[in-house]
DOLUM-792459 format. One record per residue: residue number from 0; residue in one letter; z, x negated, y negated of N, C-alpha, C, O in turn. Coordinates in steps of 0.001 Angstrom, whole numbers, plus 500000, padded with zeros to 6 digits. Atoms other than C-alpha are relative to their C-alpha. Last residue first. Layout:
BEGIN
     n   res       nw       nu       nv      caw      cau      cav       cw       cu       cv       ow       ou       ov
   NUM     A        Z        X        Y        Z        X        Y        Z        X        Y        Z        X        Y
...
end
This chain:
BEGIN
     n   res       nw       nu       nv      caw      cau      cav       cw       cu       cv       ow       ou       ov
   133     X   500351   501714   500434   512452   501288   473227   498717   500275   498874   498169   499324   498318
   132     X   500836   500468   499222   513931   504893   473570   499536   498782   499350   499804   498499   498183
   131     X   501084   500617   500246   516496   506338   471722   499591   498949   500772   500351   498053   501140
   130     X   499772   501156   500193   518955   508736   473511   498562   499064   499432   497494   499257   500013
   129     X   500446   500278   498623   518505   512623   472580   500935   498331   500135   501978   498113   499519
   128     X   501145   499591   499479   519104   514285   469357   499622   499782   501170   499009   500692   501729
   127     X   501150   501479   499591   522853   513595   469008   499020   501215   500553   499226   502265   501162
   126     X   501297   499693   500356   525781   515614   467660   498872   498778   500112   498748   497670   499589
   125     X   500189   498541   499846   529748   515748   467402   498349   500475   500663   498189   501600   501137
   124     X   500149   499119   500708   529896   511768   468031   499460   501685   500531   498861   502051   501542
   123     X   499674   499417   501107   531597   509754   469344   500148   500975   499553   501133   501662   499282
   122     X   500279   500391   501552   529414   506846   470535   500993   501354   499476   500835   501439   498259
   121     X   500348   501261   500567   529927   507367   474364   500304   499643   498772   501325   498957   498716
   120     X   498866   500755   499228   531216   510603   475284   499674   498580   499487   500508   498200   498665
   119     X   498885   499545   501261   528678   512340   472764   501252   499338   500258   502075   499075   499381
   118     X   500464   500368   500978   525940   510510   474501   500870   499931   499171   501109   499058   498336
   117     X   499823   500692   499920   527034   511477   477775   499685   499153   498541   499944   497956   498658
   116     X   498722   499936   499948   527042   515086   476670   500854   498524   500037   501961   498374   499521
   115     X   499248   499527   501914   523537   514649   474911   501449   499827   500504   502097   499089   499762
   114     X   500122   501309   500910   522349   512864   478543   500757   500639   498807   501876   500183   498571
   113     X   499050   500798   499498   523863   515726   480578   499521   498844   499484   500317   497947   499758
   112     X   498871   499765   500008   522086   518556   478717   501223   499168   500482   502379   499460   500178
   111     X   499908   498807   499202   519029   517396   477835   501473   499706   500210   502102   498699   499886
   110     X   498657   499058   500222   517535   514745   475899   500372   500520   501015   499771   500178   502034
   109     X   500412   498431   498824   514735   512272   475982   501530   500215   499684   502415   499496   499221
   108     X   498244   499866   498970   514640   510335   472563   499606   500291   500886   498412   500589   500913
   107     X   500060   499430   498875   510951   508829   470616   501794   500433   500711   502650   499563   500871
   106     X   500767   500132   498861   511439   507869   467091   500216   501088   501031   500736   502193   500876
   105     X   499086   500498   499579   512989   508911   463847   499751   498445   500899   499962   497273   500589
   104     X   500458   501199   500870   510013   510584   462633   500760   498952   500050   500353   497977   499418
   103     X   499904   499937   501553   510439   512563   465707   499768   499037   499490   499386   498018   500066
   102     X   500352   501241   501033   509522   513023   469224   500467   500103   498639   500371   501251   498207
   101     X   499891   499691   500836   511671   514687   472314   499639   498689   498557   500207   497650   498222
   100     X   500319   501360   501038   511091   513378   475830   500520   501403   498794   500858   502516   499197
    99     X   501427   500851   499997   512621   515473   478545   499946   499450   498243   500793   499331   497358
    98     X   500652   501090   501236   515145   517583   479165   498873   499356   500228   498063   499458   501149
    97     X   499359   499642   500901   517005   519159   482697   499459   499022   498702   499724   497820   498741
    96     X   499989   498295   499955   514237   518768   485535   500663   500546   498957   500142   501592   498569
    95     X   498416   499558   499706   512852   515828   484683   500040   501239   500003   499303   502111   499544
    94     X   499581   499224   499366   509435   515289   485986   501844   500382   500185   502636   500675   501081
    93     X   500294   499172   499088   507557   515080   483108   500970   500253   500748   501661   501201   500375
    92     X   499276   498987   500939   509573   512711   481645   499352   501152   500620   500116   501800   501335
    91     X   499308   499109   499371   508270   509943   484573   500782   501356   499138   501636   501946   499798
    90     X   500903   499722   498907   505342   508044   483170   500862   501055   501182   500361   501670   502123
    89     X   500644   499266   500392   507656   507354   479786   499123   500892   500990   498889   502046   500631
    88     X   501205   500308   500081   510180   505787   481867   499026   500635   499664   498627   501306   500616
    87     X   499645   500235   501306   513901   505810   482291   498528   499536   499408   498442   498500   498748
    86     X   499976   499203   499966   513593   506298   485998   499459   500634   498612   498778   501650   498481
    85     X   498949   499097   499330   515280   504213   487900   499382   501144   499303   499782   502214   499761
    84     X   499620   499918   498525   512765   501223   487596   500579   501185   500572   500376   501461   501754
    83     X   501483   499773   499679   512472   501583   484041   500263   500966   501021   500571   502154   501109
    82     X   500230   498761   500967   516049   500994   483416   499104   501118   500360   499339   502298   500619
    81     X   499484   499296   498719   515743   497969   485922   499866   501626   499446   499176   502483   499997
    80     X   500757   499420   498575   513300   496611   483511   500218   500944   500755   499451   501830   501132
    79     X   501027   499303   501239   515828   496612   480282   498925   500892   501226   498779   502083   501504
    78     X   499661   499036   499720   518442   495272   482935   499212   501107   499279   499421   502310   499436
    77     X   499827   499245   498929   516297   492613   483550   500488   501181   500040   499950   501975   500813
    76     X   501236   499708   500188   515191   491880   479851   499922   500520   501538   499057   501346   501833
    75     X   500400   498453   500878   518865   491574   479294   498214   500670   500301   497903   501815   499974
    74     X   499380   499381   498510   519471   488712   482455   499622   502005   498692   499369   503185   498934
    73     X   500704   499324   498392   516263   487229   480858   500926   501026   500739   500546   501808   501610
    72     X   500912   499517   500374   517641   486989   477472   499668   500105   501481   499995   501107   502116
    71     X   499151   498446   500389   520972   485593   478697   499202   501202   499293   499765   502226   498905
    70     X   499183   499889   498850   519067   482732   480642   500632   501434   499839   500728   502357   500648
    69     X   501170   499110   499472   516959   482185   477857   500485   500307   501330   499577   500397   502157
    68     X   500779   498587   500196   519696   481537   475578   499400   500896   500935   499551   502109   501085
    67     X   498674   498433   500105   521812   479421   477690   499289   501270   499879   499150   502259   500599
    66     X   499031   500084   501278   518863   477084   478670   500847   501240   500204   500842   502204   500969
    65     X   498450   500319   499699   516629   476812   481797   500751   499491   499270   501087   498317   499426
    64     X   499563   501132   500229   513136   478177   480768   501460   500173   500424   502063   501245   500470
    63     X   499077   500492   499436   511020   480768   482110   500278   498686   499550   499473   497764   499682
    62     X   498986   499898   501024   508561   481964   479929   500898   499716   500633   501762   500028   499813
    61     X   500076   500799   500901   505694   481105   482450   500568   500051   498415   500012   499590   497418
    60     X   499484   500956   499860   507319   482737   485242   499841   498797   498740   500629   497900   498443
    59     X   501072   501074   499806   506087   485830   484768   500620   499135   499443   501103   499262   498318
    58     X   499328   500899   501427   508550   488269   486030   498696   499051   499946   497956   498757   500885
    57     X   500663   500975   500006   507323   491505   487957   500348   499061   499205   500524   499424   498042
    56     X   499699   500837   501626   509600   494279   489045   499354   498361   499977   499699   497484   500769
    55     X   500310   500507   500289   508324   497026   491455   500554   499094   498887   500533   499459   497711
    54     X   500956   501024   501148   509153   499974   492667   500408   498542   499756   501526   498187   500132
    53     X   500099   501749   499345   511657   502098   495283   498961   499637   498518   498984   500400   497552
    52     X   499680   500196   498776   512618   505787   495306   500047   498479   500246   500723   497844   501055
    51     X   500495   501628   499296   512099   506771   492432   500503   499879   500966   501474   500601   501195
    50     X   499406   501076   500200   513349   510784   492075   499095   498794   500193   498132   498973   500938
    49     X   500871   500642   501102   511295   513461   492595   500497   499294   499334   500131   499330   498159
    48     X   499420   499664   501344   514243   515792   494489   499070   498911   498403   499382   498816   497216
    47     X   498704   498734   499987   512605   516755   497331   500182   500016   498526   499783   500787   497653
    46     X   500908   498487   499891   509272   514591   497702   500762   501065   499560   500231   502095   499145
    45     X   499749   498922   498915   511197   511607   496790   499401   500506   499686   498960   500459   498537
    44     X   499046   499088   500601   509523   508974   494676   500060   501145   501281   499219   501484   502113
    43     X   499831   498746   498877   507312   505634   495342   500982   500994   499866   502013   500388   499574
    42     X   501226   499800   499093   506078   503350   493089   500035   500919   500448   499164   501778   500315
    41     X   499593   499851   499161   508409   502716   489770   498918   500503   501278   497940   501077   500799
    40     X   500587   498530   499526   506950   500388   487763   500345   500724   500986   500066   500167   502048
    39     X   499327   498930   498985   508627   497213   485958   498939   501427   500251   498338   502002   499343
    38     X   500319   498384   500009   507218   494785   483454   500673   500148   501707   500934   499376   502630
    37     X   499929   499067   498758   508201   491265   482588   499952   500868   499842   500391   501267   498763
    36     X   498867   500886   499183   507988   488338   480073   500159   500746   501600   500256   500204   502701
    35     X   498899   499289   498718   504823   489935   478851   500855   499274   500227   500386   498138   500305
    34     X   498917   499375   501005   503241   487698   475530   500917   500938   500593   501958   501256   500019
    33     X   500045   498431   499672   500497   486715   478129   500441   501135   499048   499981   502262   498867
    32     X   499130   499710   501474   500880   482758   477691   499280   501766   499569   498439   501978   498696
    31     X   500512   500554   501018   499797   482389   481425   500509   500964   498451   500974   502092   498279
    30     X   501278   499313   500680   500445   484887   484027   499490   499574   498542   498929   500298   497719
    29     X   500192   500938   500880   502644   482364   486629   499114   501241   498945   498084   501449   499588
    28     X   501023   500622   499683   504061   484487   489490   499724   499796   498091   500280   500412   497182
    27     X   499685   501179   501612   507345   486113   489653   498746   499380   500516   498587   499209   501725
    26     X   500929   500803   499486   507555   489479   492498   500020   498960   498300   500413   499282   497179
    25     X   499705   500910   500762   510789   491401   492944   498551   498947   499945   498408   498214   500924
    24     X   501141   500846   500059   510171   494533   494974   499975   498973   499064   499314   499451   498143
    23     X   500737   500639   500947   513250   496861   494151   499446   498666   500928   500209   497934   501559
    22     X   500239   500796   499604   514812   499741   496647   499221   498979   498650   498651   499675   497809
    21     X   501106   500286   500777   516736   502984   496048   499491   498266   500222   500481   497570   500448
    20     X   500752   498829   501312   519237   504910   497361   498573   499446   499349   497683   500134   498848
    19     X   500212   500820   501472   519807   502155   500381   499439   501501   499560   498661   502271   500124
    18     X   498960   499705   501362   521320   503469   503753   500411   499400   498645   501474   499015   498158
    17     X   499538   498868   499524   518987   501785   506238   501303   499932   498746   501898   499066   498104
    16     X   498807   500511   500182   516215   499352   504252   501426   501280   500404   501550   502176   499569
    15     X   499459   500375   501103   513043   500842   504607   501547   499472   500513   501999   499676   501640
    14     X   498579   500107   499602   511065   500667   507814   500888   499360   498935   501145   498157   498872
    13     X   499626   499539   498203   507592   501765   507926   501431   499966   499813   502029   501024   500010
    12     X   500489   498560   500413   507105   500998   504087   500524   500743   501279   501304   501695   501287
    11     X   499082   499621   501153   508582   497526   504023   499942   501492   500159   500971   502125   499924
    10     X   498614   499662   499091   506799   497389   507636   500794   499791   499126   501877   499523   499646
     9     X   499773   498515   499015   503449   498041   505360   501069   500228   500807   501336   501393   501102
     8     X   500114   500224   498445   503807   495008   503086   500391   501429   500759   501418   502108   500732
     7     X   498474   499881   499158   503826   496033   499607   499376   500130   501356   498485   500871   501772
     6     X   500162   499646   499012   500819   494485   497505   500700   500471   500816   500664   499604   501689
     5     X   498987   500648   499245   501734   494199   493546   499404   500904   501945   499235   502115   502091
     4     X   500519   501042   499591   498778   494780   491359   500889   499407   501181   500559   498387   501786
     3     X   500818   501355   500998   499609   497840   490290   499254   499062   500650   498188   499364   501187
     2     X   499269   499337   501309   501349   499367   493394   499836   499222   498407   500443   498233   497998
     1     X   499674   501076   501155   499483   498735   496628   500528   500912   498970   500456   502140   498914
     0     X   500000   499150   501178   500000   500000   500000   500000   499108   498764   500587   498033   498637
end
């Protein structure tokens, strides 16, 4: 099966990982001065509840350096990915079931009833449009 560009070995597919929610594909290969550090896609999604199920995270190696900074920039640009990965992804608003995207001059949010609540638990406050998006 392929997913972008990424190839997943068919006894990944045959025989997932026993009692995992969700699975990540890690692939790092060289893509020349690109201006990407890394992208994420999720591949495969339950039938039931249309969730991810598994995808993809690609690093290109040729921003990789071994310093503090870029060490603590990569581990952020991972969890930025993982984000993706779960869900948190323009290519998936569609299929929420409670909310979805919401645009303004603001920017982009998604909303709905258990993000706004978590929102309000978080930061505070009485009142939030959604969460802002990248």
């Amino acid at each position: 099966m392929q997913c972008l560009s990424f190839i997943v070995p068919q006894d990944v597919i045959k025989n997932p990982v026993a009692n995992a929610d969700y699975g990540i594909l890690v692939e790092a290969k060289n893509d020349g001065d690109s201006g990407i550090t890394a992208y994420s896609y999720p591949c495969a999604y339950s039938v039931t509840s249309r969730k991810p199920m598994w995808g993809i995270l690609h690093w290109n190696i040729n921003y990789f350096t071994f310093d503090l900074l870029s060490f603590q920039m990569n581990i952020k640009i991972g969890i930025h990915e993982s984000t993706h990965l779960l869900g948190f992804s323009s290519i998936l608003y569609s299929n929420y079931v409670n909310g979805g995207l919401v645009t303004t001059p603001q920017g982009s949010f998604i909303n709905g009833t258990y993000m706004q609540k978590a929102i309000k638990e978080q930061y505070g406050c009485s009142s939030a449009p959604g969460m802002l998006l990248e």
